[in-house]
Structures are given as structure tokens and as C-alpha cells.
N, C-alpha and C positions, 0 to 999 in steps of 0.2 A: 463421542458426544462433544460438542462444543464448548469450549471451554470458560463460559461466562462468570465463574467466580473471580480466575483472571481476568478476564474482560472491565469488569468491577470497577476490580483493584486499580486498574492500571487508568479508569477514567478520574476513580476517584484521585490518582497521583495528580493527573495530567491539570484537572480544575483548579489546582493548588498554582499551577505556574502560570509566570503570565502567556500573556495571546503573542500568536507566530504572524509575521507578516505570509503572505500568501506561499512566499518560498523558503521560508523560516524551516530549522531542519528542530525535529523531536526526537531525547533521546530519551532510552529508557533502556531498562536490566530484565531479562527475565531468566529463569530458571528452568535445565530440561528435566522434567520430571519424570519418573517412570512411567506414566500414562500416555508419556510423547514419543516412546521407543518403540521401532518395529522389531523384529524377530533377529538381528545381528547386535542388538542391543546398543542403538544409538537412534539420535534421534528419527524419525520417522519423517521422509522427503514432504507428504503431503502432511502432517502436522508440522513442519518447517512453513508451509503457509498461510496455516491457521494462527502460527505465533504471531506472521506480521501482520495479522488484521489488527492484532492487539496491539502493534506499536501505530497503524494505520486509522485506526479510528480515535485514538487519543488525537494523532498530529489533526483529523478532522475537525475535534473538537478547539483544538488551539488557535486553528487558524480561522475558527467562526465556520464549517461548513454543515456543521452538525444543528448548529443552530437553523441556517439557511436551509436545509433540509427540510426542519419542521416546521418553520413560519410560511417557507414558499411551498409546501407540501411535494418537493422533490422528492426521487426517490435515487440510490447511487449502486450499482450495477459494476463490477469486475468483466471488461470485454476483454481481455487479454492478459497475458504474462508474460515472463519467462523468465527463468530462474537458474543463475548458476548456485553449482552445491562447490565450495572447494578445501574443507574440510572436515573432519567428522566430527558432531558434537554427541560426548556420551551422558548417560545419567549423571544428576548433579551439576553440569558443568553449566558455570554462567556467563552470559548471555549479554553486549549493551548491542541496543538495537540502533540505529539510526533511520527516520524516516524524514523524505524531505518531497514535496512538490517540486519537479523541472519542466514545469511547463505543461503547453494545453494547445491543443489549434482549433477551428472550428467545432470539434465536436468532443472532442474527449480531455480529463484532465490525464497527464503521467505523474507516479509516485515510482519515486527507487527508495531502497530499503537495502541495507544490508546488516549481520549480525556477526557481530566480533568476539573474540573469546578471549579469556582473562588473560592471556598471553599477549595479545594483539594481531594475532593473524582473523582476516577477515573467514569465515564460515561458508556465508553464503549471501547472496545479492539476487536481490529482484529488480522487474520491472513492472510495473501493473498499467495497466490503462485502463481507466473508468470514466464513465457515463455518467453524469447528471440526467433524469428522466424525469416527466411531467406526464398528465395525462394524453399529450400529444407527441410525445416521444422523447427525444433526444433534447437534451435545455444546451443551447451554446456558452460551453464555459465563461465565454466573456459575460454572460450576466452573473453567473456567481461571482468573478472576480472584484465586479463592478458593485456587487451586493456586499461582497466585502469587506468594500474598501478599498482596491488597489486600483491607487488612479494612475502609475504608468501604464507603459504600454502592456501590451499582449509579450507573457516571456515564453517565447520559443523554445520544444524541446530542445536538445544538441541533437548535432547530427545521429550519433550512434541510434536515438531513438526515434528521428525518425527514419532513419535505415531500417529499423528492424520493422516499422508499421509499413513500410513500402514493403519491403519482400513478405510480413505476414498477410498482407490485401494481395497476394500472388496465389496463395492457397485456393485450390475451388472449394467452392462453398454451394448445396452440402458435397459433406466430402465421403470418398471411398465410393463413387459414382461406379469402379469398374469391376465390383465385387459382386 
């Protein structure tokens, strides 16, 4: 089940601070609860990214896109990932998240995330790339930017990300075509 209690909690932190310029990074704590463990009794891969929606939609809220969402009737869609895991997190252990916007091109915004543990060894690191949609499809990030408020320019993934959306548009699509 979804974890909206946290969900909650963590907008209700996030309303308390001030607003994030566009590429402003959000941080925030969370805790692995026994509800987040798989069967080796540690955190659970796919509830590792159900946590970072919860540092993901605070940072939307920060930066005004949650708002933009509901006055421009957008809707914001997860088209990709990828996620390295590079240490284990067990029951109890907690959790600062870091979430920041790196950019957007024509069609998609990028968020990285990663979660660090009371030690300071990073956990684990995402990549997301999301959609802005409309009843007409795809909304070109430059008007949220521009909805805003960000009146420089257009910030450019880095290269690592867009290396990985060039080799992931190599995938055939659908896939498993030979099965």
C-alpha cells in the first residue's frame, strides 16, 4: 500500500520551508520501517522508490510545480529511471534524502535523488525523468519553467543523463517483439 501517511508528513514539513528556485535541491529524513522490508530484511528495492516520491513531491511542492499542476490542469507522469542500489539499508535505519531538478530538454523534466545513511555513505541514487501532460499530451517543460519563474536560460541535463536517454531511446519499443 502506498504510503500516504508519510506522504502527509513530509508535505506538511516541506510547506513550512521556503520555495526552491527551479534547481534548488530538497532535503529531507526518512525512516526504513518494517513495512519497507523485503524477505532478507532490509529495505525492499521497489519500496526504495516509493520513498523517493516522498522526497519528490515535497521538492515539487518547493519549487511551485505542484501548484502549476493544479491551476494549469497538468498532469506529471514518471517516463523513466534508473536507479543504482550501493548499500543496504536495514530496519530503523535513517535515512537524509536529497532531491534536486538537473535539467529538462524539449520534453521531459530530470530529477536525481539519492539517500544517505547516518554514517554518510550514499545508499542509493536515482534518476527519474518525467512528463509534464495536458490534454494534448506532452506540456514542453520550458512553459513550466517559465510558469515559474525561471527566467534564465533552459538548464541542460549533464551529459551522464543525457547518455543514458540516448542509449535508453535504443530500446525497441514494444519490447520482447522475439518471444
Amino acid at each position: 500500500m502506498y504510503p500516504m501517511p508519510r506522504l502527509m508528513w513530509q508535505l506538511w514539513q516541506a510547506r513550512k520551508q521556503p520555495m526552491l528556485p527551479i534547481d534548488g535541491t530538497h532535503v529531507s529524513t526518512h525512516i526504513c520501517w518494517p513495512i519497507d522490508l523485503d524477505f532478507l530484511m532490509e529495505l525492499n528495492n521497489g519500496r526504495t522508490l516509493t520513498l523517493y516520491d516522498l522526497g519528490r513531491t515535497p521538492l515539487g511542492l518547493r519549487i511551485g510545480l505542484l501548484r502549476a499542476l493544479k491551476e494549469k490542469k497538468w498532469g506529471l507522469t514518471v517516463a523513466g529511471s534508473s536507479t543504482r542500489y550501493r548499500r543496504r539499508v536495514r530496519m530503523f535505519d535513517k535515512l537524509t534524502m536529497k532531491s534536486r531538478g538537473i535539467g529538462w530538454d524539449d520534453r521531459f523534466l530530470y530529477v536525481e535523488q539519492s539517500m544517505w545513511n547516518s554514517g554518510g555513505d550514499c545508499t542509493s541514487h536515482v534518476l527519474i525523468r518525467s512528463a509534464i501532460t495536458d490534454k494534448d499530451g506532452i506540456v514542453c517543460p520550458d512553459e513550466f519553467a517559465k510558469y515559474c519563474g525561471h527566467t534564465g536560460p533552459r538548464i541542460d541535463p549533464p551529459d551522464w543523463v543525457l547518455n543514458w536517454a540516448n542509449a535508453d531511446a535504443t530500446r525497441s519499443w514494444p519490447p520482447m517483439q522475439d518471444t
